[in-house]
Steps between C-alpha positions, in 0.01 A plus 500: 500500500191536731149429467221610645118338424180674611212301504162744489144446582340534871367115405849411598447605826241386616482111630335342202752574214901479445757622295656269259615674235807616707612148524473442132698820414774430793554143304483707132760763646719246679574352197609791323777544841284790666447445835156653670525669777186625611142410433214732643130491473357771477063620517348690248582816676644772296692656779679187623579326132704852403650481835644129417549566158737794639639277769555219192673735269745599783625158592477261224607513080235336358148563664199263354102581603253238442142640503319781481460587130149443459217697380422589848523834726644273746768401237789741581808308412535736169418819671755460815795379310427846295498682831822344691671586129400769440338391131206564324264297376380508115199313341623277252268479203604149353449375807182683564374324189677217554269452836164593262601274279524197772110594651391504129617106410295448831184680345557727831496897512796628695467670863611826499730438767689209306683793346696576769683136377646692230688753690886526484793635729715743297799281354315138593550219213132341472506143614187352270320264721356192286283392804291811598424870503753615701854543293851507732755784474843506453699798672878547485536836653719727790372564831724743699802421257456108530397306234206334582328163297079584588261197402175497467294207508121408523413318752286153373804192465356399225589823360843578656632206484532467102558871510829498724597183349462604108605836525636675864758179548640548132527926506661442868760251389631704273479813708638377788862407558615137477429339797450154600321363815555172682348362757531239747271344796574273809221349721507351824252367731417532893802675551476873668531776309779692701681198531565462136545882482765476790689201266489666175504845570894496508458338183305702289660831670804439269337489150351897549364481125304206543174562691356254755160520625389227795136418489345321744148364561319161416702287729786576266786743417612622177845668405494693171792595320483765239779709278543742187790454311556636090512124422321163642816368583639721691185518694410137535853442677430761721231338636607183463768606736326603791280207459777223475623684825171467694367216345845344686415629874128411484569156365212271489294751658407585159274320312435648167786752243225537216231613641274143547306415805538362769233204396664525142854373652354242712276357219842499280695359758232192541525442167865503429512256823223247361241566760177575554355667780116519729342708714311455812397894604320559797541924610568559176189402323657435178743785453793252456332359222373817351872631503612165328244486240532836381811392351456375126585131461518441898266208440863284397546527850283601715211194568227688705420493847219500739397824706443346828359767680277346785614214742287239315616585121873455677390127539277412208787717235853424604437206788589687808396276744257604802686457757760736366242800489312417832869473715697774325271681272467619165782748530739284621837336387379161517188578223715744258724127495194306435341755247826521305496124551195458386454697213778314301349205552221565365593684191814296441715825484849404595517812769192607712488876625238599805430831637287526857479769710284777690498807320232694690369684610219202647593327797591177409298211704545148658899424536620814325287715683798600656705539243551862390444676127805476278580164636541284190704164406639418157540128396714376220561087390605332243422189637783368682612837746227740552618806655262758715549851550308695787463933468368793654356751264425793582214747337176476362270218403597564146887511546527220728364304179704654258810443708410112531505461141804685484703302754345162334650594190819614633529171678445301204735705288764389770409174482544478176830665459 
């Protein structure tokens, strides 16, 4: 089965807000085996919620709306499901003093208005909402000889979340068929995204029931692997099928199965290895670090570092002599060695990691005046070899960064395995 959320409110669509209670409900519904397969936001337009309701009820089995049952005349959520079904709405006097009842434990009179809470579609279950005013509704109904699961939701997460979780997840479950979802997700690094389409594709062409989305972005690409079976066994060998299968052409292109980071694997694979690692970060400013350090625990490993950012900090934080940055400059092979050098020296970390680079878009003076933006050298040693790698990145001030600590990482990672 099909599902279909609609997120409502014109907040959502304007630069300063963002809908999040889709993401909670595709998690809640995924686990049940229902796969969504739409989300839409939608303003607080009359007109253009019926029309998506409409467009909702047409394509998908199970349709859930977040939003839009408040007190307000800009709260229409109630009013257009009534309108794309064709059902009336009835004030419900429990609830009506239900909703007094909650203003007078507050020593507060209750707006007129607030009793448009209390109004029901023809056939809805009530969904009591512990949390706040607005209550959710339950609708198990036909629309043009379909049966049709409707859910309605308010819109606060504190309030839908312990409302979909103690009562929509339990009435679905045993409404729905029995269905059982598994999932599976690949990640790779620096590698184009057609190019792993164009190895896999012949793969994942064969298993037609299991669905495989490519994402791309980040300096990374993910494969996801995703199939409905009536049992988790049937539907975790699917997958596990396709992904044995690719997981064999892309080889050690791919760095993480369960989902961990790129910086996760790398701080697992130091420690399984018994060493510790530095940073000397020049371009970069401390995004290497940040990355690191934002993994739990990473201080097993990782030592610290130094962001040398001007010519002079080079010298007086990792020991990159002079002479070095006056005849080949800061972004040169000869300083990412001594940085890399330097910095595990100085921290006693048994590999040292350096990042320098131009990233832009400033003209670059002295000896790497001539150097152009997304010219950037990577240095890795562990004491005894220390291995440089020069690139060309190409983009924005902001990628060119990202895609150094990317391609430091990666390089490690090899290193290490």
């Amino acid at each position: 089965m099909l599902a279909e959320i609609i997120a409502v409110g014109s907040e959502m669509l304007t630069p300063h807000r963002q809908d999040t209670n889709s993401l909670y409900l595709t998690a809640g519904l995924n686990d049940l085996g229902v796969s969504v397969a739409f989300k839409t936001i939608v303003g607080d337009n009359r007109k253009h919620l019926t029309a998506a309701i409409r467009i909702a009820l047409n394509r998908s089995d199970i349709v859930l709306l977040s939003g839009g049952l408040g007190p307000t005349e800009d709260d229409l959520t109630r009013e257009c499901v009534g309108e794309a079904l064709q059902l009336e709405l009835r004030r419900d006097e429990t609830l009506l003093q239900s909703l007094a009842q909650r203003f007078a434990a507050r020593n507060m009179a209750m707006p007129a208005n607030n009793a448009r809470q209390a109004d029901v579609l023809a056939g809805a279950t009530i969904l009591p909402n512990t949390n706040g005013s607005a209550p959710g509704q339950w609708l198990d109904t036909t629309f043009e000889g379909f049966r049709k699961l409707v859910i309605l939701l308010p819109g606060p997460p504190k309030e839908l979340k312990p409302l979909f979780d103690n009562d929509c997840k339990a009435r679905l479950a045993a409404t729905l068929p029995a269905n059982h979802l598994a999932r599976r997700m690949l990640r790779m690094a620096l590698i184009p995204e057609s190019q792993v389409d164009a190895r896999t594709a012949p793969i994942y062409q064969q298993f037609p029931d299991v669905e495989t989305t490519i994402l791309a972005g980040h300096a990374e690409i993910q494969l996801h692997f995703l199939c409905v079976k009536p049992t988790l066994a049937e539907a975790e060998a699917r997958v596990d099928a396709v992904l044995d299968l690719v997981a064999a052409e892309m080889g050690d292109d791919i760095f993480s199965f369960n989902g961990e980071s790129l910086e996760e694997v790398v701080l697992l694979m130091l420690g399984v290895r018994n060493h510790t690692l530095s940073v000397a970060e020049s371009c970069t400013g401390g995004w290497l670090g940040e990355r690191l350090t934002a993994v739990p625990n990473s201080s097993r490993v990782f030592l610290g570092g130094a962001i040398a950012y001007s010519d002079r900090s080079k010298t007086a934080l990792a020991d990159v002599p002079a002479y070095l940055l006056e005849e080949h400059g800061a972004v040169s092979e000869p300083v990412a060695r001594a940085l890399a050098e330097g910095i595990r020296r100085r921290t006693g970390s048994t590999l040292g990691l350096s990042v320098t680079g131009i990233a832009g878009p400033a003209i670059a003076r002295g000896p790497d005046a001539a150097k152009p933006v997304g010219l950037v050298y990577i240095a890795l040693t562990d004491g005894e070899d220390t291995q440089v790698r020069q690139l060309h990145i190409t983009g924005d001030r902001e990628r060119v960064r990202l895609w150094c600590t990317q391609h430091a990482l990666e390089m490690l990672r090899h290193f290490l395995q």
